[in-house]
C-alpha distance (Angstrom), angle and dihedral (degrees) to the residues before:
residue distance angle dihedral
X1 . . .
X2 4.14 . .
X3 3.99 104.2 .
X4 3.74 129.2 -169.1
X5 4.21 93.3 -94.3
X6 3.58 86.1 57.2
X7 3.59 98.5 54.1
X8 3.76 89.0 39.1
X9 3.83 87.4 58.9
X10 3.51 101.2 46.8
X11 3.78 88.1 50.9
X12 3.92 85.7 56.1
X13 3.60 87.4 58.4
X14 3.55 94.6 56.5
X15 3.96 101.4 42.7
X16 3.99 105.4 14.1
X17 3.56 108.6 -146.8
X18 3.75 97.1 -119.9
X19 4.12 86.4 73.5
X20 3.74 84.0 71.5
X21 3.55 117.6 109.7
X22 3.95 110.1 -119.9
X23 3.65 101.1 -121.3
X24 4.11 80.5 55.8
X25 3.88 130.0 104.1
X26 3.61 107.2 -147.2
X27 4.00 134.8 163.7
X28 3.62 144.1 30.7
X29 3.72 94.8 -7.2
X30 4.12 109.4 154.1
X31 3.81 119.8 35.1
X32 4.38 157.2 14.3
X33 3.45 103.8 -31.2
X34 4.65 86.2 -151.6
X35 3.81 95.0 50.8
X36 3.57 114.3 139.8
X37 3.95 103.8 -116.3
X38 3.80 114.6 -157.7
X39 4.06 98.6 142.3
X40 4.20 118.5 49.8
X41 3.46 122.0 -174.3
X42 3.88 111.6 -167.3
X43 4.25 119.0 -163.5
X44 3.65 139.2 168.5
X45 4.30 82.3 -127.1
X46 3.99 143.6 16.1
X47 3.68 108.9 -128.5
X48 4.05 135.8 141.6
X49 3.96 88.7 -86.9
X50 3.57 94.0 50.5
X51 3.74 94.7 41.9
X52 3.91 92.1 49.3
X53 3.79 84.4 50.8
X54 4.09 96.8 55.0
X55 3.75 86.9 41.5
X56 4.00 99.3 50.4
X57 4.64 81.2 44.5
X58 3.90 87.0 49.6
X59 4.02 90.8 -119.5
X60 3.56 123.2 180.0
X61 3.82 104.5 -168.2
X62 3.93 131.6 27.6
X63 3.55 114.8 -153.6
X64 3.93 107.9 -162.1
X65 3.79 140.8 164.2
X66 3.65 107.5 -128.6
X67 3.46 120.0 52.1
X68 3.94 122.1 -104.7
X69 4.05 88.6 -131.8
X70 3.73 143.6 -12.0
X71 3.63 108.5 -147.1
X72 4.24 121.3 3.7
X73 3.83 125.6 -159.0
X74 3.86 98.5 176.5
X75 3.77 129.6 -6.5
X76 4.16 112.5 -137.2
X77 3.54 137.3 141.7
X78 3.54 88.4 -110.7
X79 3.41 97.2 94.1
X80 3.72 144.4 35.1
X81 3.92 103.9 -98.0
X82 4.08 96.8 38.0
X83 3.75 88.7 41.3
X84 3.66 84.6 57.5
X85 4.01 97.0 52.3
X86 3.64 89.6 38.1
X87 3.99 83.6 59.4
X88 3.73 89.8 46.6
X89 3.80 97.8 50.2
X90 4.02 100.2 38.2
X91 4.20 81.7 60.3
X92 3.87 101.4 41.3
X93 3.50 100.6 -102.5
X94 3.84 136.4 150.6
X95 3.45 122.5 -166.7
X96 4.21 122.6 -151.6
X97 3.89 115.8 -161.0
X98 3.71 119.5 -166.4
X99 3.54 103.7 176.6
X100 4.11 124.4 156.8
X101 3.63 87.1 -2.0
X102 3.46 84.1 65.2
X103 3.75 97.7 49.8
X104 3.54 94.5 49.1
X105 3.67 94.4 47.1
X106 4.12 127.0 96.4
X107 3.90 115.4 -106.8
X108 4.19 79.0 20.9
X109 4.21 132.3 120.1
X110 3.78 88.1 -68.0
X111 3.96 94.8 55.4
X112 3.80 92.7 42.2
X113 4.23 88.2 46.9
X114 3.96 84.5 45.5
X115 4.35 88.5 55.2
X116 3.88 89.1 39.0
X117 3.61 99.1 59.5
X118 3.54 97.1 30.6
X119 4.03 119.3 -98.5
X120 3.80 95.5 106.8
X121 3.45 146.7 33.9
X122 3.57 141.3 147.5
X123 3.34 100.2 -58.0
X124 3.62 94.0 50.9
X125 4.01 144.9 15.3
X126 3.78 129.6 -130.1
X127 4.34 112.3 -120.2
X128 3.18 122.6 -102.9
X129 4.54 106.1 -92.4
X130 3.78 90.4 -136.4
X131 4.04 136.1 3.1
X132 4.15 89.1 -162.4
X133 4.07 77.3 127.8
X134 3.53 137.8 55.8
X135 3.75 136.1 170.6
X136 3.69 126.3 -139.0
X137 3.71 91.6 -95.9
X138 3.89 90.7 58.4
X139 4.03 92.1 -108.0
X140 3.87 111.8 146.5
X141 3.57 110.7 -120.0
X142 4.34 103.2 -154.9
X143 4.08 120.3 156.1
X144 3.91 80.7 -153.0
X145 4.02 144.9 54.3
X146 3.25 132.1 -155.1
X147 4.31 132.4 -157.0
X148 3.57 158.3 105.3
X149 3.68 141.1 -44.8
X150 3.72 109.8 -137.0
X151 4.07 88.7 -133.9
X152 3.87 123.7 34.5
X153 4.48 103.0 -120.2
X154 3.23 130.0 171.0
X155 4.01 128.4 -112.7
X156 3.12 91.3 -100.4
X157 3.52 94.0 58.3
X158 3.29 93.9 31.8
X159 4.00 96.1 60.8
X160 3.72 90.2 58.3
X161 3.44 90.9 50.8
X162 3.74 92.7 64.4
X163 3.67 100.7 31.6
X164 4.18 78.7 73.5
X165 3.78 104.8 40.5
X166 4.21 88.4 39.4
X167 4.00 85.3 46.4
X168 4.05 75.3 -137.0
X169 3.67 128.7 171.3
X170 3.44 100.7 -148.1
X171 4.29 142.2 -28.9
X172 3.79 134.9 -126.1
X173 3.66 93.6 -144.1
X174 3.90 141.0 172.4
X175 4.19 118.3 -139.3
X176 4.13 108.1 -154.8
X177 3.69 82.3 175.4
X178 3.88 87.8 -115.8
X179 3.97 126.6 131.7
X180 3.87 115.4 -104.2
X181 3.76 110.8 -114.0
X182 4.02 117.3 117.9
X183 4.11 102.4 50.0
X184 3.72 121.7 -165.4
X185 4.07 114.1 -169.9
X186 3.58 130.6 -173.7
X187 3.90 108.4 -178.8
X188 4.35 122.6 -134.7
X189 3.48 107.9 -3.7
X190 3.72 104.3 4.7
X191 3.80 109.7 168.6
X192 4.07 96.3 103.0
X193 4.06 79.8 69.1
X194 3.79 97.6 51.5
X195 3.93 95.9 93.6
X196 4.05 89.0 51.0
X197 3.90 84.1 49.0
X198 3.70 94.7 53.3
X199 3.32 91.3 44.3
X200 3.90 98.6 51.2
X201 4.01 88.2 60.7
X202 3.76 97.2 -109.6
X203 3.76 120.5 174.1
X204 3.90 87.9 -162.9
X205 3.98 140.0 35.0
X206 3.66 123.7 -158.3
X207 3.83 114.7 -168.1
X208 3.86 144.1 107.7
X209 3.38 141.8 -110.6
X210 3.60 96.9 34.1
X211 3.56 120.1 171.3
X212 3.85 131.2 -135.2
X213 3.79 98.0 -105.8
X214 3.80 89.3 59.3
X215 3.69 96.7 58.7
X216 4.11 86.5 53.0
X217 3.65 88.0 58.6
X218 4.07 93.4 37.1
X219 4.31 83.7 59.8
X220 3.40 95.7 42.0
X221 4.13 94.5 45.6
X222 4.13 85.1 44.1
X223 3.67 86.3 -122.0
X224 4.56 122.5 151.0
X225 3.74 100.2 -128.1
X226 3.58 113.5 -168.5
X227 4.36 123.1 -169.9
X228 3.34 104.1 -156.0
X229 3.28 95.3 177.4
X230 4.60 121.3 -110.5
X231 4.14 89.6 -107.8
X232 3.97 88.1 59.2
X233 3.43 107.6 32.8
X234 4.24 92.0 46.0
X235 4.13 93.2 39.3
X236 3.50 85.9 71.0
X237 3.67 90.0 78.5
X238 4.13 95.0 54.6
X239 3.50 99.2 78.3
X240 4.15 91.7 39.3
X241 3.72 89.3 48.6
X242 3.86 90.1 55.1
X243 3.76 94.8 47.2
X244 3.57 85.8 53.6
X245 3.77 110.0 50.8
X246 4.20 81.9 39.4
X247 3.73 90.2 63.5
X248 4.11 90.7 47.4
X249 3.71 93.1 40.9
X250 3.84 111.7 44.0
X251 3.62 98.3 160.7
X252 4.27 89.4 54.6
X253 3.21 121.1 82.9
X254 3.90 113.9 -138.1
X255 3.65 129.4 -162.5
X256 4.26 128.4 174.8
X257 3.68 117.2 -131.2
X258 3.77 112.2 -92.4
X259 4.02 97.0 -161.7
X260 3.59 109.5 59.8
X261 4.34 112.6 94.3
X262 3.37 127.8 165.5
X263 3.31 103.4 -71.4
X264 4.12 108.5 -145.3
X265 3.07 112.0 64.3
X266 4.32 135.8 -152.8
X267 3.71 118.3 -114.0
């Protein structure tokens, strides 16, 4: 029978842990490495909701995106992130968090972002933004991608394009009043890959979490700039991650978390 190790290694595979930024917390980080794993529950986050969802499925292991914590000094149920692995534990749990490892990684949130809004697809895969990093092996480590509609649209068009394939509610956006063609994406917070999208020529930058001072520079550079917001342009990689571990892990039955949305909402 599958157990938690052999999911964790399999996800290893997938997103090597040496992608991960160093400031990052990636990994097996709540659980028994030997449980029996028959139920998976993948999500974008761990919170209460999603925790009360793998515990009313009788899940054994969450695999999520964003890590459940970065650095711990004591683990209660007085507050919100010891509460959580408290939860977690008391119902036999584990919880797997592949976070900018993930991002970094081939077949990973920045390949699913690059299909969603347009730049890749199975006949072809979007470049890597940046090769500032390489691992021993000579693999590119980039946290963005960079390529090419198939048809020149405009931004107009373009926008409601991605409000579908994001499932978004609404953008913060920038018009240079250029056609969308060459598409650089950085997924989540994406403005530490700005410079390498400026660089790469880009008419248009997808990303989130973008700050004021980089749409100055985006209308002074004549650049599309396009905030997608980080639950959209990371969720992508839910429903890839799922297929994924399914594939490895016939005998477990996987299911993606139905009750996380974006969680700001446009007036």
């Amino acid at each position: 029978m599958t157990n938690v190790n052999d999911v964790y290694g399999f996800l290893k595979e997938i997103a090597p842990l040496e992608m991960a930024m160093e400031s990052d917390n990636v990994g097996f980080l709540v659980g028994t490495s030997t449980s029996d794993v028959t139920n998976i529950l993948v999500s974008l986050d761990i919170t209460d909701e999603v925790i009360t969802e793998a515990i009313d499925n009788n899940v054994e292991l969450i695999v999520a995106h964003h890590p459940m914590f970065f650095s711990l000094n004591t683990v209660t149920d007085t507050d919100l992130t010891g509460n959580k692995i408290v939860r977690l534990l008391t119902n036999g749990i584990s919880a797997i968090c592949m976070h900018t490892n993930l991002d970094a990684a081939r077949g990973g949130v920045n390949d699913a972002l690059a299909v969603a809004v347009g730049i890749a697809d199975n006949d072809r895969q979007a470049d890597p933004l940046s090769d500032a990093v390489r691992l021993d092996n000579g693999e590119i480590v980039s946290l963005g991608r960079l390529g090419y509609l198939k048809e020149v649209c405009t931004m107009d068009e373009y926008l409601a394009v991605l409000k579908r394939t994001l499932h978004a509610d609404g953008f913060k956006y920038y018009d240079a009043g250029r056609d969308v063609h060459k598409v650089a994406i950085a997924s989540g917070s994406g403005s530490s890959q700005w410079s390498n999208a400026i660089r790469s020529g880009c008419d248009t930058f997808v990303s989130a979490d973008l700050k004021y001072h980089l749409f100055l520079e985006a209308k002074e550079l004549g650049i599309n700039v396009i905030d997608g917001g980080h639950f959209s342009t990371e969720n992508v990689v839910v429903d890839v991650l799922n297929d994924k571990i399914s594939l490895a892990f016939p005998d477990v039955n996987v299911m993606t978390s139905g009750v996380l949305d974006q969680i700001f909402k446009f007036f």
